[in-house]
C-alpha positions as a LaTeX table, in Angstrom:
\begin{tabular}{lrrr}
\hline
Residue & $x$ (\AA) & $y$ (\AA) & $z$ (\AA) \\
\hline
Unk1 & 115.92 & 21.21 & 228.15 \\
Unk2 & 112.87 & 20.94 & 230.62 \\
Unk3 & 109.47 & 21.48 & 228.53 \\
Unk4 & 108.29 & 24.04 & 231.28 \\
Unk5 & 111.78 & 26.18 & 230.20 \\
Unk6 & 111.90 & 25.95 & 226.94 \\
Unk7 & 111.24 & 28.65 & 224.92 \\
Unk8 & 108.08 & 28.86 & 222.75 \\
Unk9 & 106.85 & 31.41 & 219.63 \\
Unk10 & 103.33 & 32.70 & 219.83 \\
Unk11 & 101.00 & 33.41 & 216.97 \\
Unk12 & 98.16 & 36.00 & 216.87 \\
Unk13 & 96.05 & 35.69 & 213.85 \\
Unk14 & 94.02 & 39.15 & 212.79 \\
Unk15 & 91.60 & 37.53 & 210.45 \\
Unk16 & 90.16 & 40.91 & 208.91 \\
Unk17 & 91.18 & 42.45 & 205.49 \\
Unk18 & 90.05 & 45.69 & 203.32 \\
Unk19 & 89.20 & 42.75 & 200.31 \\
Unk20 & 90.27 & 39.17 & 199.86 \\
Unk21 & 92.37 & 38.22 & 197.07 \\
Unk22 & 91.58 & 35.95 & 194.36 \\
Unk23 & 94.61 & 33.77 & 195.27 \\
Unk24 & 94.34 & 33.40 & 199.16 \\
Unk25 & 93.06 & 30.32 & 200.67 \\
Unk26 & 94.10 & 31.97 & 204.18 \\
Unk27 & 91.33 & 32.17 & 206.95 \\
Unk28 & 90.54 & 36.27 & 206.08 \\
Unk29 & 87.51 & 37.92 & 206.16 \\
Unk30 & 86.19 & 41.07 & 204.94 \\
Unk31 & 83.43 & 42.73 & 207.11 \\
Unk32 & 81.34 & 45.64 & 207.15 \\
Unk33 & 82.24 & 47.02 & 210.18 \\
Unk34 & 85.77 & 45.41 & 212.19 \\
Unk35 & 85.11 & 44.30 & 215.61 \\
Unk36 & 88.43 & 45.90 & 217.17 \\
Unk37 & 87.50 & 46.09 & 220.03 \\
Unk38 & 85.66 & 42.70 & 220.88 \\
Unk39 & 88.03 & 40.86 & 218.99 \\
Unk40 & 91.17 & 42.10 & 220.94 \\
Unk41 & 89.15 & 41.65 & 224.42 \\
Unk42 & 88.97 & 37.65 & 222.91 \\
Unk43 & 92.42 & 37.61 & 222.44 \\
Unk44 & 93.40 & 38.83 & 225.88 \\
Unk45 & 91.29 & 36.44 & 227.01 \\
Unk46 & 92.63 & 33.50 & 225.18 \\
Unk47 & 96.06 & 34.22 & 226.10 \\
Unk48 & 95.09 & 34.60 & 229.94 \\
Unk49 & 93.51 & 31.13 & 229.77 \\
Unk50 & 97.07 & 29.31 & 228.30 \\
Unk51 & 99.10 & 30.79 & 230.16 \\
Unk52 & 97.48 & 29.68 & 233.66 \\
Unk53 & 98.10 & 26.20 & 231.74 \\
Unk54 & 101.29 & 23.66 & 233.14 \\
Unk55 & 101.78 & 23.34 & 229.57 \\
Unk56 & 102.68 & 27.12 & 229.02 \\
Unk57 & 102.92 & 28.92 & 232.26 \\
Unk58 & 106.25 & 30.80 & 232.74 \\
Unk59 & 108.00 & 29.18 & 229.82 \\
Unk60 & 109.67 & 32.25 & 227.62 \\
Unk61 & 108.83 & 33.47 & 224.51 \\
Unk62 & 111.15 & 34.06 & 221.67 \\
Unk63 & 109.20 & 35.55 & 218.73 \\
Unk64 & 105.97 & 37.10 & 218.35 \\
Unk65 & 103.79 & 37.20 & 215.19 \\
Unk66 & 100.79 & 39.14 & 214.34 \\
Unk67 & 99.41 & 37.10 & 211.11 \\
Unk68 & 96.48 & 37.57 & 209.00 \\
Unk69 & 94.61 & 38.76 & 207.29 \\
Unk70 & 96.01 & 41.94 & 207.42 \\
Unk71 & 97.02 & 42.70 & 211.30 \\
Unk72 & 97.75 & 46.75 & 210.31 \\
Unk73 & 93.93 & 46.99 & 210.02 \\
Unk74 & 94.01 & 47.23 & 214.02 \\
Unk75 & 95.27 & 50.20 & 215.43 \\
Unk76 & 98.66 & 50.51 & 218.14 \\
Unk77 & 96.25 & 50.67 & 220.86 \\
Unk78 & 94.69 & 47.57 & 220.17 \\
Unk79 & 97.99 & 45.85 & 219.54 \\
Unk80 & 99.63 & 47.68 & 222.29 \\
Unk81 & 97.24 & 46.14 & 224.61 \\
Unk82 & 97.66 & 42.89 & 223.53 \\
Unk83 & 101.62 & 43.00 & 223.96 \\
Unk84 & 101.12 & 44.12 & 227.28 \\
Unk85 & 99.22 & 41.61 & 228.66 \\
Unk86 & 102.04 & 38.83 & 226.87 \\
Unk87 & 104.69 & 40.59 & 228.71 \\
Unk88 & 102.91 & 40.50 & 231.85 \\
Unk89 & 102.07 & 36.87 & 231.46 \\
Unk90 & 105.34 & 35.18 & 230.07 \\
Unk91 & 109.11 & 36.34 & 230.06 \\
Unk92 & 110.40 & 37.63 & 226.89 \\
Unk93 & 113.48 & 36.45 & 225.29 \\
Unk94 & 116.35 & 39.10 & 225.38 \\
Unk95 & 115.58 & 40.88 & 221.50 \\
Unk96 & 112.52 & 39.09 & 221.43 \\
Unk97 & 111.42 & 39.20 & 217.59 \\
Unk98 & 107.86 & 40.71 & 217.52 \\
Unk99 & 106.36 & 41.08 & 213.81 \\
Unk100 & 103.41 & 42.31 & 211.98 \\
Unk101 & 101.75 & 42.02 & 208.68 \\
Unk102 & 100.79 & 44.90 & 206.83 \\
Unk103 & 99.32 & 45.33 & 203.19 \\
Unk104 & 100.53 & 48.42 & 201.65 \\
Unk105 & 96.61 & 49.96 & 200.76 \\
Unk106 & 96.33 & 49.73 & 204.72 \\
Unk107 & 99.66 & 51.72 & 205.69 \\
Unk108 & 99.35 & 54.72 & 208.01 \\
Unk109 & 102.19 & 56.95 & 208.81 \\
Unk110 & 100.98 & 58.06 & 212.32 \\
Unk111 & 100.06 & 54.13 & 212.77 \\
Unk112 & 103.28 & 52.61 & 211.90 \\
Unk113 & 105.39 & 54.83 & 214.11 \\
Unk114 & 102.69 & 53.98 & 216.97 \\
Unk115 & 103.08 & 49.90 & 216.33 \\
Unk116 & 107.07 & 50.67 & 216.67 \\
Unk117 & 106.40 & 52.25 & 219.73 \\
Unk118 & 104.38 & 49.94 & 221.48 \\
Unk119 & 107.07 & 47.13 & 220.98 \\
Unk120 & 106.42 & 45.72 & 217.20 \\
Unk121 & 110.05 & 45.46 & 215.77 \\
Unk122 & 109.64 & 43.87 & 212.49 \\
Unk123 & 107.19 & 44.31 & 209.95 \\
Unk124 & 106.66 & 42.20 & 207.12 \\
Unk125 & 104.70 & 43.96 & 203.98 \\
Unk126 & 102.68 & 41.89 & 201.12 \\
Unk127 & 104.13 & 44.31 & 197.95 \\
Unk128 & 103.36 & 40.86 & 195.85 \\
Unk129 & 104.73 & 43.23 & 193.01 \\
Unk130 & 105.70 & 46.89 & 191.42 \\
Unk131 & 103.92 & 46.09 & 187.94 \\
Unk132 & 100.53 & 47.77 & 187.96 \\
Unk133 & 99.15 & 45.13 & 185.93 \\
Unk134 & 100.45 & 42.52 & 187.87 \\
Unk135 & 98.85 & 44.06 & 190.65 \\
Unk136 & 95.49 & 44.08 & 189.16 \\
Unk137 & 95.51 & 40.58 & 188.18 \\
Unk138 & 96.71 & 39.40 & 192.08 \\
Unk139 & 93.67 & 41.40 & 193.34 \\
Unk140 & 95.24 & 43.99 & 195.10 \\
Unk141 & 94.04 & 47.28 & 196.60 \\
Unk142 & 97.47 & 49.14 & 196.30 \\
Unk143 & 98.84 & 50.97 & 193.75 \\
Unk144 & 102.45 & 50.67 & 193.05 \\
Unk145 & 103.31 & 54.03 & 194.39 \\
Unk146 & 101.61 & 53.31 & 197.64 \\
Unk147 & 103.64 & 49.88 & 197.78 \\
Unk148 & 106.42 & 52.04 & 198.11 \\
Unk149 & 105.27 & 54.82 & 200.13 \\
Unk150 & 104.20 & 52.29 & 202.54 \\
Unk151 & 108.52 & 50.85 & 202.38 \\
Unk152 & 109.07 & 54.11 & 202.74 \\
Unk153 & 107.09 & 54.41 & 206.14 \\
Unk154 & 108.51 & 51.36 & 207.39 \\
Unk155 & 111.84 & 53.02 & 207.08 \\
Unk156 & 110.91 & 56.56 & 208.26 \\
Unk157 & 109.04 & 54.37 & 211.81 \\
Unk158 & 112.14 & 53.42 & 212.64 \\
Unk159 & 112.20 & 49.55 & 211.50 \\
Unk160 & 115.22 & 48.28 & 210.68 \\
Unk161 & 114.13 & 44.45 & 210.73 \\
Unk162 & 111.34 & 44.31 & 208.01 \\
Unk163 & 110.36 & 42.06 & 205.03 \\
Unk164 & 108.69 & 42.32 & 201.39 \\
Unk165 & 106.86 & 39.88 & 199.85 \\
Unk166 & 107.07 & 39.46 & 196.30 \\
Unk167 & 104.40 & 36.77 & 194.48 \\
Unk168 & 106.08 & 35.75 & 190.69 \\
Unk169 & 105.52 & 33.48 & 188.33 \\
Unk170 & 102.21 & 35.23 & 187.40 \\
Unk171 & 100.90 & 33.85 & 184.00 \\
Unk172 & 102.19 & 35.85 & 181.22 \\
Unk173 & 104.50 & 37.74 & 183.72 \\
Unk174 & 108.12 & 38.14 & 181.96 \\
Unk175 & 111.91 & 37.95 & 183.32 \\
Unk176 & 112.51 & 41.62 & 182.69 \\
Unk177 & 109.18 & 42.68 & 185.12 \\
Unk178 & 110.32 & 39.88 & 187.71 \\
Unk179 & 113.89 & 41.92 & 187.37 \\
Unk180 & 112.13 & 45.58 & 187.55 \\
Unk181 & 110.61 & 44.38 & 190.69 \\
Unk182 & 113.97 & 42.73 & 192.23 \\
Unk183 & 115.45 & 46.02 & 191.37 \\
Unk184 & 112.59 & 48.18 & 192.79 \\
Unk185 & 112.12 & 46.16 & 196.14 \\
Unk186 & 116.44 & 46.58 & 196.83 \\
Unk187 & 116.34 & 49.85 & 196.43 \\
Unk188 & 114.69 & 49.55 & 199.73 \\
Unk189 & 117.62 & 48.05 & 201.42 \\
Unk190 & 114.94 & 45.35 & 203.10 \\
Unk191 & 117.20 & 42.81 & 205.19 \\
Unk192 & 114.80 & 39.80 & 204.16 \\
Unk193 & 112.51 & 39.24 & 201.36 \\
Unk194 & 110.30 & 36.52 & 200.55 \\
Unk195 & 109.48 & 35.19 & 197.20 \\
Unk196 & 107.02 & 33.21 & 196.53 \\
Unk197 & 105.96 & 31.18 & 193.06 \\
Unk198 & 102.44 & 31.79 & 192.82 \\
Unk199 & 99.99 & 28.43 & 193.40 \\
Unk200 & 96.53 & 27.58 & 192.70 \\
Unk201 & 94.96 & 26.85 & 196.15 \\
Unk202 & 91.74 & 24.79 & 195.88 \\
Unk203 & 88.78 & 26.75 & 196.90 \\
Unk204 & 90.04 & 29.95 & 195.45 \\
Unk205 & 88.55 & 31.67 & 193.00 \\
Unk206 & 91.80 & 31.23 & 190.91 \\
Unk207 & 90.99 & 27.84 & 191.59 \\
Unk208 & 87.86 & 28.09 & 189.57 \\
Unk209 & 89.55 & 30.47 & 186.91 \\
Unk210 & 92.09 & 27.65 & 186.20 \\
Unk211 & 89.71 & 24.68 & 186.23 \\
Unk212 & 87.92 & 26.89 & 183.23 \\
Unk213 & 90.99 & 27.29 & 181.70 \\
Unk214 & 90.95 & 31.00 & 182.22 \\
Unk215 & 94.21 & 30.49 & 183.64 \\
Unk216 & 97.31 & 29.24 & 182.15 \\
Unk217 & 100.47 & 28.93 & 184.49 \\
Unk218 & 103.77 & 29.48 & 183.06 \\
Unk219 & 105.79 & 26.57 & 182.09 \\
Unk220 & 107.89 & 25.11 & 184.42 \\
Unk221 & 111.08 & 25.89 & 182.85 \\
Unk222 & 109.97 & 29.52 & 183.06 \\
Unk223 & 109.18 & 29.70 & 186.67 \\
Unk224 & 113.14 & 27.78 & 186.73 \\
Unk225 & 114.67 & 30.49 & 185.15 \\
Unk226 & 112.61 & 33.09 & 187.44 \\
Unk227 & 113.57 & 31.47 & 190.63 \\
Unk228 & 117.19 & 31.36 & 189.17 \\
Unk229 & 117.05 & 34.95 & 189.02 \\
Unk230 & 115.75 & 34.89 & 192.17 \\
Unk231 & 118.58 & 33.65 & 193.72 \\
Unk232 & 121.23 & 35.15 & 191.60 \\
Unk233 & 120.00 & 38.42 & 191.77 \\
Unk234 & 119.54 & 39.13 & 195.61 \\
Unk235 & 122.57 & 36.95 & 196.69 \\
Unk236 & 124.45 & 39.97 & 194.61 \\
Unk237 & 122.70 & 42.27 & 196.60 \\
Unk238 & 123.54 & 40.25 & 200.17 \\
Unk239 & 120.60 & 38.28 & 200.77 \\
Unk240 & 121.49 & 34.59 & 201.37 \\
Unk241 & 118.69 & 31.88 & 200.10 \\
Unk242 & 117.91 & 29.78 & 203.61 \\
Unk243 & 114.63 & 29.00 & 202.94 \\
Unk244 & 113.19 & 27.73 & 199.77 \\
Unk245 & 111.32 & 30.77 & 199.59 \\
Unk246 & 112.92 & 33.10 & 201.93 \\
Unk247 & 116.33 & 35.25 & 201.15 \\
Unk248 & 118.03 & 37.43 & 203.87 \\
Unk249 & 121.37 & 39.69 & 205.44 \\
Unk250 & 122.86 & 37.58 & 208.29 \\
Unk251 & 121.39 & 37.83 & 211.20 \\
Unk252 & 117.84 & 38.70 & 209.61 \\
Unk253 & 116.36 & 35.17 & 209.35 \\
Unk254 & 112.83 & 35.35 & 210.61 \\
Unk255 & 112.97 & 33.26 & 213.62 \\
Unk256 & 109.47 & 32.76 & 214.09 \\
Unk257 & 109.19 & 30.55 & 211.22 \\
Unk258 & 112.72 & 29.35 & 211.73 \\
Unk259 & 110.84 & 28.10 & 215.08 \\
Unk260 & 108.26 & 26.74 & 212.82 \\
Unk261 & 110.57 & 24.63 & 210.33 \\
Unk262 & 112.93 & 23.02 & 213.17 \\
Unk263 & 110.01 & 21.52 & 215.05 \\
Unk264 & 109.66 & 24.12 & 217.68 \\
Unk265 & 106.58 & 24.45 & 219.54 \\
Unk266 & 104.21 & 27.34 & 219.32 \\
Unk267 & 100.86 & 28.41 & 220.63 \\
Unk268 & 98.06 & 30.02 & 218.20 \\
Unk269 & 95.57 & 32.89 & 219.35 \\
Unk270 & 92.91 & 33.60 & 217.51 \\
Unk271 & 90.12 & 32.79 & 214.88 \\
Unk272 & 91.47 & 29.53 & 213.25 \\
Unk273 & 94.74 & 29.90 & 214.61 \\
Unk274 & 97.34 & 26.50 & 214.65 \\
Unk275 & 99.23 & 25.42 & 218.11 \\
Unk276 & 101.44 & 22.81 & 218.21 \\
Unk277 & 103.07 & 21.16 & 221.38 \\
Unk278 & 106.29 & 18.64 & 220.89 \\
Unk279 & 107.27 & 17.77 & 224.09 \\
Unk280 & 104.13 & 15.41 & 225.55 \\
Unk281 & 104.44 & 13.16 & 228.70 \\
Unk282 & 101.92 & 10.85 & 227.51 \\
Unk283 & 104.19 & 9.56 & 225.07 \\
Unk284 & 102.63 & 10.90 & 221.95 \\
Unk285 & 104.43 & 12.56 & 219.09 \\
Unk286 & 103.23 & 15.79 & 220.00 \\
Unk287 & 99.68 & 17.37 & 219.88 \\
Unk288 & 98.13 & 19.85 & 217.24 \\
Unk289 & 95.21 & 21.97 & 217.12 \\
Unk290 & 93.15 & 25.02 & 215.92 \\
Unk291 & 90.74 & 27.24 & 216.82 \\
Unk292 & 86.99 & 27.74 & 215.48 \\
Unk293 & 87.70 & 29.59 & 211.90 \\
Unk294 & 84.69 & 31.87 & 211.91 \\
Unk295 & 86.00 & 35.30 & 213.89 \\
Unk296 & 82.10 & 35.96 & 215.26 \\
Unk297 & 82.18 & 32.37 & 216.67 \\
Unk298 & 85.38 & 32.56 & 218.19 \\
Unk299 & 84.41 & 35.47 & 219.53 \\
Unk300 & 81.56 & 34.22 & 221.01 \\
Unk301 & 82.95 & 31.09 & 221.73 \\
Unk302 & 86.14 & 32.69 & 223.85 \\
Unk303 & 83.82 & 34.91 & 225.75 \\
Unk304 & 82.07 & 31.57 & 226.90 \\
Unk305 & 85.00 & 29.23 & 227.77 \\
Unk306 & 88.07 & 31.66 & 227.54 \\
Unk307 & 89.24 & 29.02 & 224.45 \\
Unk308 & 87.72 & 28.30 & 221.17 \\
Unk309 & 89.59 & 24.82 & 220.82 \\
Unk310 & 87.83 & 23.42 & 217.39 \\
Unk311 & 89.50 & 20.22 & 216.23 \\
Unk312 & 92.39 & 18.34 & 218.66 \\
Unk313 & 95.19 & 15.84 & 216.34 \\
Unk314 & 98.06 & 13.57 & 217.85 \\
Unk315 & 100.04 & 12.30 & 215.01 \\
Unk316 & 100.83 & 8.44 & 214.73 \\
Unk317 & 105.00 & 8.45 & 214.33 \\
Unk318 & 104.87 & 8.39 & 210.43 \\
Unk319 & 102.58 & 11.74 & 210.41 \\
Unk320 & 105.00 & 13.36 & 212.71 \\
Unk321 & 108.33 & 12.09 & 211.17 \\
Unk322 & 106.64 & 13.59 & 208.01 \\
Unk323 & 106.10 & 16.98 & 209.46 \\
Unk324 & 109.37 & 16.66 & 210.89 \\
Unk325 & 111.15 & 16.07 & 207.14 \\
Unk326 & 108.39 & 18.49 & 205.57 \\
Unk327 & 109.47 & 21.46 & 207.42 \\
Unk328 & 113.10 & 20.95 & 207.92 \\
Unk329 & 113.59 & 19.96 & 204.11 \\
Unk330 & 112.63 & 23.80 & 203.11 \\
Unk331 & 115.69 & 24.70 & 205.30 \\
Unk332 & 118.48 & 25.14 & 202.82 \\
Unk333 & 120.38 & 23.89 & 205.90 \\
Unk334 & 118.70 & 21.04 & 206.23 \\
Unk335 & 117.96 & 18.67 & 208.98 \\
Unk336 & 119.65 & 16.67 & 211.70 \\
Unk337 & 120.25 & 13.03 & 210.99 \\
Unk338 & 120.61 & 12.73 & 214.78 \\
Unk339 & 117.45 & 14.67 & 215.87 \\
Unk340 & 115.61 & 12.78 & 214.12 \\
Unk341 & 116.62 & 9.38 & 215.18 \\
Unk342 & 116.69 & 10.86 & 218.89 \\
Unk343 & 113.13 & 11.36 & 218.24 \\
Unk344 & 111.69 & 9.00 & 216.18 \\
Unk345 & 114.79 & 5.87 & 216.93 \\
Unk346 & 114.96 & 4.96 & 213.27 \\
Unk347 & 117.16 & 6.62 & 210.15 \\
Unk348 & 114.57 & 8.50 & 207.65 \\
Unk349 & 115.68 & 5.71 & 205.35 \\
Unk350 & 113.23 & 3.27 & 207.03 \\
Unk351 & 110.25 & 5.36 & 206.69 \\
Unk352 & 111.57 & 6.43 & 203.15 \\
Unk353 & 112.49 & 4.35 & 201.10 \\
Unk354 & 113.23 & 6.23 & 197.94 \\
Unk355 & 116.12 & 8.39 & 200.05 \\
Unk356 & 119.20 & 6.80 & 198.59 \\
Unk357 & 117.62 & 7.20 & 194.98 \\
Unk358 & 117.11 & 11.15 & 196.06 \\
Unk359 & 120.81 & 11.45 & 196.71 \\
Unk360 & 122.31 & 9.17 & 193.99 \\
Unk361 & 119.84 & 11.38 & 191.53 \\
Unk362 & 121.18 & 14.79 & 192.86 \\
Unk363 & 118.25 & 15.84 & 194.85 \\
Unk364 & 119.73 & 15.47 & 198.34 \\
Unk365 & 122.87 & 15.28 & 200.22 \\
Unk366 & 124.45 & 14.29 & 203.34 \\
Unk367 & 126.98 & 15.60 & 204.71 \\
Unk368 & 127.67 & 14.20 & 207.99 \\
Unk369 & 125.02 & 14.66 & 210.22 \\
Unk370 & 122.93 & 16.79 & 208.20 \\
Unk371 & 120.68 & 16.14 & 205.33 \\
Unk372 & 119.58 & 18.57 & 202.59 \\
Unk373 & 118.54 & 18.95 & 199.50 \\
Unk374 & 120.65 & 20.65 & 196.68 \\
Unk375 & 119.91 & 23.11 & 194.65 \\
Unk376 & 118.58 & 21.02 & 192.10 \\
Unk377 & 116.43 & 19.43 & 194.46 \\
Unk378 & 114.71 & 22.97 & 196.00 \\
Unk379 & 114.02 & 23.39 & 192.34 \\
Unk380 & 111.58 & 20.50 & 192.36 \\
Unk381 & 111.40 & 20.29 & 196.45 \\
Unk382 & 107.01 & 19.78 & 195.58 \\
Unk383 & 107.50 & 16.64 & 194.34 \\
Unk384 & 109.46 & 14.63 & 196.46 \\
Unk385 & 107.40 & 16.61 & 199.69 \\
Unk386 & 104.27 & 14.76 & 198.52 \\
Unk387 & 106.13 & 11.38 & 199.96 \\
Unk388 & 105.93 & 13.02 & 203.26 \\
Unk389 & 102.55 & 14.24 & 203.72 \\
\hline
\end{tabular}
């Protein structure tokens, strides 16, 4: 497929939150006062500029995701607008997948019905958990009832495709809350759920917690038997594993980060936002940057240059044969032996090494043309992703 036709996902990061959490090493801010208004006019701005690029202009766009930070701190108008101007700039796929983040202390019934109307068809909602003292140890601003008032909302709006994240493996946290919580979050009838095993990012303040000792993670044999009855629990209920941390109903995969994990390109708007291009003429193995972090400096620096282009990388063929194994490895599915000599003309054996010990040990298989690892090996997928990074 021609570059200038194929189709592309677009990020748009809302870097603004009601109070950041001691665990998040995302680029979030919490301000005084949000800059709605400025901030969108940057981001209309910013996508005006790409898409009067060759590298961008007309191709079609198959998902849409508002990230943050916590996007349902903007109102529909504000998002509204900046949906329009997309669809005026770039065909849409047919059922174009257009998600938004939302913390449950931020929910708004009148909002959520206006975010459905203005062309927002999935939401994804950071629950983290049902246990109020779980809760209070994450950081979080919501309640447990207002988790599910706000999964209640989603419902009443009219969304159909939505998600629920759930954060375990909390220190001290126990099987029978991980269950309540499993139990609580189906009663929803969510089509996708994410569960993620909770990690101390440097920089964080749980960071600093756990370098005191303040901290202690559970064993790894207990966050085993969690994600065990992870998987058991919610493939009962319908929800297939096909990420390593992402379960859902056929047909409900997210395909933006589906996009993400098969080496699809996608363009970044916004305060520290990521873009990544595959397909270069120059012979590269693709090109990836980001934006300026700060949100009053991209700002400023959008209203300037109509960009706010901060650092510029083109991978060597190792680094991008890495990213390429990195994020098709978390794909229970796998990747494509083929694809991945058609791009980089060697097997992943050449680059590494330590593959046929991987499958002889029961971490990986091959089937064919595709290569994944088992069950065992999602289980302890960290430590043979360090050989790719």
């Amino acid at each position: 497929m021609r570059a200038d036709t194929e189709p592309f996902s677009l990020y748009i990061h809302i870097p603004y939150c009601v109070s950041k959490c001691p665990y998040c090493d995302f680029n979030s801010h919490v301000v005084a006062e949000i800059p709605e208004k400025s901030y969108t006019a940057a981001l209309i701005a910013e996508l005006g500029r790409y898409a009067g690029l060759d590298d961008w202009r007309g191709r079609p766009i198959q998902s849409i995701f508002f990230g943050g930070g916590t996007p349902s701190t903007f109102h529909p108008e504000s998002i509204g607008k900046i949906l329009e101007r997309v669809a005026a700039q770039w065909p849409l796929v047919s059922e174009c997948e257009i998600t938004l983040e939302a913390n449950p202390g931020t929910v708004d019934r009148a909002n959520f019905f206006g975010y459905r109307a203005c062309g927002v068809n999935r939401i994804s909602i950071g629950v983290q958990s049902f246990q109020p003292r779980l809760l209070k140890f994450l950081g979080r601003v919501h309640s447990a009832d207002e988790a599910k008032e706000a999964l209640a909302v989603v419902r009443e709006s009219g969304f159909d495709n939505f998600n629920l994240d759930l954060i375990y493996a909390n220190p001290s946290q126990t099987l029978q809350e991980l269950a309540a919580d499993l139990e609580t979050a189906l009663s929803f009838q969510s089509p996708h759920l994410s569960a993620y095993n909770l990690t101390i990012e440097e920089g964080t303040p749980f960071h600093q917690e756990y370098r005191r000792g303040s901290i202690q993670l559970l064993s790894e044999e207990d966050e085993i038997e969690m994600a065990d009855l992870i998987e058991q629990r919610l493939r009962q209920a319908g929800l297939e594993r096909y990420e390593i941390s992402n379960y859902a109903r056929p047909g409900f995969h997210s395909r933006h980060n589906v996009n993400y994990w098969t080496d699809g390109d996608y363009l970044g708007l916004g305060a520290g936002a990521h873009s990544y291009q595959k397909n270069r003429t120059d012979g590269s193995y693709g090109r990836r940057w980001w934006n300026e972090k700060a949100p009053n400096r991209y700002i400023q620096a959008v209203s300037w240059n109509r960009q706010a282009v901060a650092e510029t990388e083109q991978p060597d063929i190792r680094k991008a044969a890495g990213d390429f194994m990195f994020s098709g490895l978390r794909l229970t599915d796998g990747i494509s032996l083929d694809a991945f000599a058609a791009r980089f003309g060697q097997n992943p054996v050449t680059f590494y090494p330590q593959m046929p010990d991987w499958i002889s040990e029961g971490y990986m298989e091959k089937n064919d043309d595709r290569l994944r690892l088992t069950r065992r090996g999602l289980m302890v997928a960290n430590s043979i992703f360090v050989h790719f990074v």
